[in-house]
C-alpha positions as CSV (number, residue, x, y, z in Angstrom):
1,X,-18.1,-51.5,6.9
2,X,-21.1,-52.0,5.0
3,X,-21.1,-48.6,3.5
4,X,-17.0,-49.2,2.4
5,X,-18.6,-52.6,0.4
6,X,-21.1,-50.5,-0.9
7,X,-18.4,-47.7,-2.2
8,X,-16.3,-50.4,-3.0
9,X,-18.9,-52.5,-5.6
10,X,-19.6,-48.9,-7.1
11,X,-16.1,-48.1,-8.0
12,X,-15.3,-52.0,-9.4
13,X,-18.3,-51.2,-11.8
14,X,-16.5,-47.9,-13.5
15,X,-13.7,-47.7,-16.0
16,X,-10.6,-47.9,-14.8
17,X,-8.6,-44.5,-16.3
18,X,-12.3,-42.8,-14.5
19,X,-11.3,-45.1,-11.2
20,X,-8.0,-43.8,-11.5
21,X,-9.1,-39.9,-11.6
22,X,-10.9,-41.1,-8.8
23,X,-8.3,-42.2,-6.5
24,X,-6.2,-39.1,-7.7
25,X,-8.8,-36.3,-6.5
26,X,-9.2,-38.5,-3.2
27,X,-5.5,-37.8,-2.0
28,X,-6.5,-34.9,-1.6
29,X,-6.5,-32.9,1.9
30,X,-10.3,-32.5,2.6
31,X,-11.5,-34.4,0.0
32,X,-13.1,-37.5,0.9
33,X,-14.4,-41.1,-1.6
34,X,-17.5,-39.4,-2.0
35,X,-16.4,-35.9,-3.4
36,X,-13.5,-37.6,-5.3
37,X,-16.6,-39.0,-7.1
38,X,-18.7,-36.1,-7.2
39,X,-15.6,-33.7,-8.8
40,X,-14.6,-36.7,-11.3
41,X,-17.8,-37.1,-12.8
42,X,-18.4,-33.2,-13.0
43,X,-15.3,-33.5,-14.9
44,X,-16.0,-35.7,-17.1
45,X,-19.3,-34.0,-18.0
46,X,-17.9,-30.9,-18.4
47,X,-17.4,-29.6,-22.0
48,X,-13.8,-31.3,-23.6
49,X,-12.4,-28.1,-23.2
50,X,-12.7,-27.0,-19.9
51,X,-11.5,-30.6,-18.8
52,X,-8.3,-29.9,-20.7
53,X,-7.9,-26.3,-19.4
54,X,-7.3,-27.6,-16.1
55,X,-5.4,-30.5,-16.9
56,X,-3.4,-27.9,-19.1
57,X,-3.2,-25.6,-16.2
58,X,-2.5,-28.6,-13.5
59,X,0.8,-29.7,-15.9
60,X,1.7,-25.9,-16.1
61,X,1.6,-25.2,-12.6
62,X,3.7,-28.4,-11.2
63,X,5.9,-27.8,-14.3
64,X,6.9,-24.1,-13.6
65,X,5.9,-23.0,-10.0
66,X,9.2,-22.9,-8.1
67,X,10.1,-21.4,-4.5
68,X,11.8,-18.0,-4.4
69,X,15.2,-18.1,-4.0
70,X,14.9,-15.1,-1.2
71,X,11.8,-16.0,0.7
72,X,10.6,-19.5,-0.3
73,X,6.7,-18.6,-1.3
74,X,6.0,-19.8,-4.9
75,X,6.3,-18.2,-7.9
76,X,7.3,-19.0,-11.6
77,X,10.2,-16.5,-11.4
78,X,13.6,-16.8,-9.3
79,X,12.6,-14.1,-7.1
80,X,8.6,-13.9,-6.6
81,X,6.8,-9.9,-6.9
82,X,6.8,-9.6,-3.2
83,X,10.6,-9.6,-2.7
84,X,11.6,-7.7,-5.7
85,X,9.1,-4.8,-5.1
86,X,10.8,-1.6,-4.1
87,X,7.9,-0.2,-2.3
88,X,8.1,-3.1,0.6
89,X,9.4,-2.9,3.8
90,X,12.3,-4.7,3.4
91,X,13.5,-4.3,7.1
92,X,10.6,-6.0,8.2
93,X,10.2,-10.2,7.6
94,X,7.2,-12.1,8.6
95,X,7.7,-15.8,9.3
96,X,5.0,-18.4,8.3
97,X,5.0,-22.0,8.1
98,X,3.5,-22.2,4.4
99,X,3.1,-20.2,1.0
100,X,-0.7,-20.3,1.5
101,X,0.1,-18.1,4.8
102,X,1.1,-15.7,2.6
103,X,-1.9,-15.4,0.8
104,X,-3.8,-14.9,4.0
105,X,-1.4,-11.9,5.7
106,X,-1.9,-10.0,1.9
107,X,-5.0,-10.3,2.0
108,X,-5.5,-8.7,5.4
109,X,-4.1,-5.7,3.4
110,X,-2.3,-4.7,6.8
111,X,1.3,-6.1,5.9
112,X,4.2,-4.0,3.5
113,X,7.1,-5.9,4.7
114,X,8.8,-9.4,3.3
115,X,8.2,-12.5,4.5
116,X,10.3,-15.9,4.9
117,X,8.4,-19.5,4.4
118,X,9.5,-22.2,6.5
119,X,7.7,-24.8,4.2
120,X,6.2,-26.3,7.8
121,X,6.9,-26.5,11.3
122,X,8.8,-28.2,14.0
123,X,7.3,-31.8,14.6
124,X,9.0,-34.2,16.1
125,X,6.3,-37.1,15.9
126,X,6.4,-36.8,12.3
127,X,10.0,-36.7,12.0
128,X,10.2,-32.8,11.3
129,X,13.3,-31.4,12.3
130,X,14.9,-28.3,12.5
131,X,17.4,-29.4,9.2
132,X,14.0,-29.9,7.3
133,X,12.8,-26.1,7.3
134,X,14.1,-23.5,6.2
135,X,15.5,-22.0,9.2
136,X,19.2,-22.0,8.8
137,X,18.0,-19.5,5.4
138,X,16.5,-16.9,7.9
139,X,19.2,-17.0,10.3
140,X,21.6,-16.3,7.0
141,X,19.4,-13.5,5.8
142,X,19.1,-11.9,9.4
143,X,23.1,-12.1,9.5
144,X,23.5,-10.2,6.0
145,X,21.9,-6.9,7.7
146,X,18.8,-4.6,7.0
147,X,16.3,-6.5,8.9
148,X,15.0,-4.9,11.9
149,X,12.0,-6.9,13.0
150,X,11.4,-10.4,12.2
151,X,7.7,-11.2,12.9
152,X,7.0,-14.9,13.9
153,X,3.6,-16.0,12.3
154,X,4.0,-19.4,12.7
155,X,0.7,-21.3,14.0
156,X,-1.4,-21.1,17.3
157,X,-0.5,-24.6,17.9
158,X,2.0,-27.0,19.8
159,X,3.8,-27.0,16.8
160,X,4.0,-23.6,15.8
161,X,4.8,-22.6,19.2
162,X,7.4,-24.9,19.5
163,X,8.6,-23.6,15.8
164,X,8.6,-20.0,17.3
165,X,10.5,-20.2,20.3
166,X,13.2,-21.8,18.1
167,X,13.5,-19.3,16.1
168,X,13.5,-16.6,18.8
169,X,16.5,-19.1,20.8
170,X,18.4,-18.5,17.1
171,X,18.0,-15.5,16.2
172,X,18.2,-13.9,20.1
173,X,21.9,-12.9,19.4
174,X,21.2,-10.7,15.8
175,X,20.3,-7.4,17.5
176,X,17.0,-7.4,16.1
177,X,13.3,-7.1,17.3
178,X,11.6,-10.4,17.4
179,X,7.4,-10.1,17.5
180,X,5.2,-12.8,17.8
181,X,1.9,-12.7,15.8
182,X,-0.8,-11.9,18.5
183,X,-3.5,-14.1,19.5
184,X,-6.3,-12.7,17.4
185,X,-6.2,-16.4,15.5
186,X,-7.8,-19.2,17.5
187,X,-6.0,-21.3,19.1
188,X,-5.4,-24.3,17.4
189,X,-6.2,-22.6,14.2
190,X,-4.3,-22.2,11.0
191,X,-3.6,-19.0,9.4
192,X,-4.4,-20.2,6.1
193,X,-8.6,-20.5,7.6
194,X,-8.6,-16.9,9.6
195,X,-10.3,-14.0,7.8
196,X,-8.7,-10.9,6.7
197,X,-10.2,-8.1,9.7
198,X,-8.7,-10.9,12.1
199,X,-5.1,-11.2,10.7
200,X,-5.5,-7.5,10.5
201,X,-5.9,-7.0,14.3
202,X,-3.4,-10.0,15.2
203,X,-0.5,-8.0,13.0
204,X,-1.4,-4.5,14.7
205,X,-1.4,-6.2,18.1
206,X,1.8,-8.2,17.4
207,X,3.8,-8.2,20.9
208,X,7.9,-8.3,22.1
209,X,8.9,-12.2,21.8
């Protein structure tokens, strides 16, 4: 309590647009009162310029990152680079929860296929339906033909399992393979935080779901 007073006088003794940078950076996920300080005064030391390069770059970013209209990850186009490259897999799709995901499966370097983001996972505590993912897409992308596999990468946890099994109830009539990422991720993890030799392994081990 006394150290919340103590962070509390400190912040009532700055300006109030640096108070409000601030409370901004501290909304962040991982980033606690303390960093929120430490980043906002780095700021405002830094040069002019490279304080408006990232506001400049923050604006652009939230301004023209969109999801793909085929596979959900971000991108500033309609259809991001992975889905309109001719030399991937396109009968293959790997499901994760997040855009982020992505990042971590390419950089395992093991993957050529597609992928499909769900933009989370089943959470019913948090009031995360089925109607709030992106679900009903992969079920209509399935349906249209020339996927073979769909590879569930969801998370080692009770929500991702609950996620993947489903997806596997839904999509358990579309004559396809349905794989389940294998256990080289610990459990509880999240993909975005596992290394690139370990999502390598857990796509070459995948298993029948």
């Amino acid at each position: 309590m006394e150290a919340l007073k103590v962070l509390w006088d400190d912040m009532s003794r700055l300006p109030e647009s640096l108070n409000k940078l601030i409370n901004a950076l501290s909304r962040l996920p991982g980033i606690g009162s303390r960093t929120a300080q430490r980043l906002a005064f780095h700021i405002i030391k830094s040069p002019p310029e490279e304080a408006c390069e990232l506001a400049e770059s923050l604006t652009e970013a939230v301004e023209k990152v969109v999801p793909c209209s085929i596979c959900g990850n971000f991108t500033d186009k309609q259809v991001c680079l992975i889905c309109e490259s001719a030399r991937r897999d396109a009968s293959t799709v790997c499901v994760v929860e997040n855009p982020q995901d992505v990042l971590a499966i390419e950089q395992s370097g093991r993957y050529s296929g597609l992928y499909h983001v769900l933009m989370g996972a089943l959470s019913p505590l948090d009031g995360i339906g089925p109607g709030d993912l992106k679900i009903n897409e992969l079920a209509e992308r399935v349906q249209k033909g020339g996927i073979n596999e769909v590879i569930i990468a969801t998370d080692p946890n009770v929500e991702g399992e609950a996620t993947a099994e489903y997806i596997k109830e839904i999509l358990q009539d579309c004559n396809i393979k349905i794989t389940r990422l294998a256990y080289g991720i610990p459990i509880g993890g999240n993909l975005e935080y596992a290394d690139g030799p370990t999502l390598g392994r857990a796509l070459e081990g995948r298993r029948s779901f």
